[in-house]
C-alpha angles and dihedrals in degrees: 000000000000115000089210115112134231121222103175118144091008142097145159130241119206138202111267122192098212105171079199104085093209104063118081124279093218127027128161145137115299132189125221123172087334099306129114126241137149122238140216131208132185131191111229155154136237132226083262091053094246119144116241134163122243116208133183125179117212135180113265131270131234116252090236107045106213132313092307096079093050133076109263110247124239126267109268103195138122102353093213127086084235129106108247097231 
């Protein structure tokens, strides 16, 4: 018997403290049919004022989201002290 868990078509949703009220209250990884995705999850009522859940899956993101997280390189031009022209 292997100790290694499956986690296929599972996740988990945690607690998030979003000043914004439109973002969702609860968001984690979820997996469906093997394959990864995050998912969302508000808090809301219905016309009849009754409480439900609203969910929504999306791909996952990378942990670094574009160029603006990470240090600019350096410039990697003309090599010389020299102006090129």
């Amino acid at each position: 018997m292997s100790n290694q868990y499956d986690n296929t078509n599972s996740g988990a949703a945690f607690l998030k403290d979003n000043a914004n009220p439109k973002a969702p209250k609860w968001a984690g990884p979820i997996n469906v049919e093997g394959k990864e995705y995050e998912i969302a999850v508000w808090e809301k009522t219905s016309k009849a004022g009754k409480p439900f859940l609203s969910f929504k899956l999306d791909k996952p993101r990378p942990k670094t989201q574009g160029n603006y997280n990470q240090a600019k390189a350096p410039y990697k031009g003309h090599d010389s002290e020299e102006i090129p022209f």
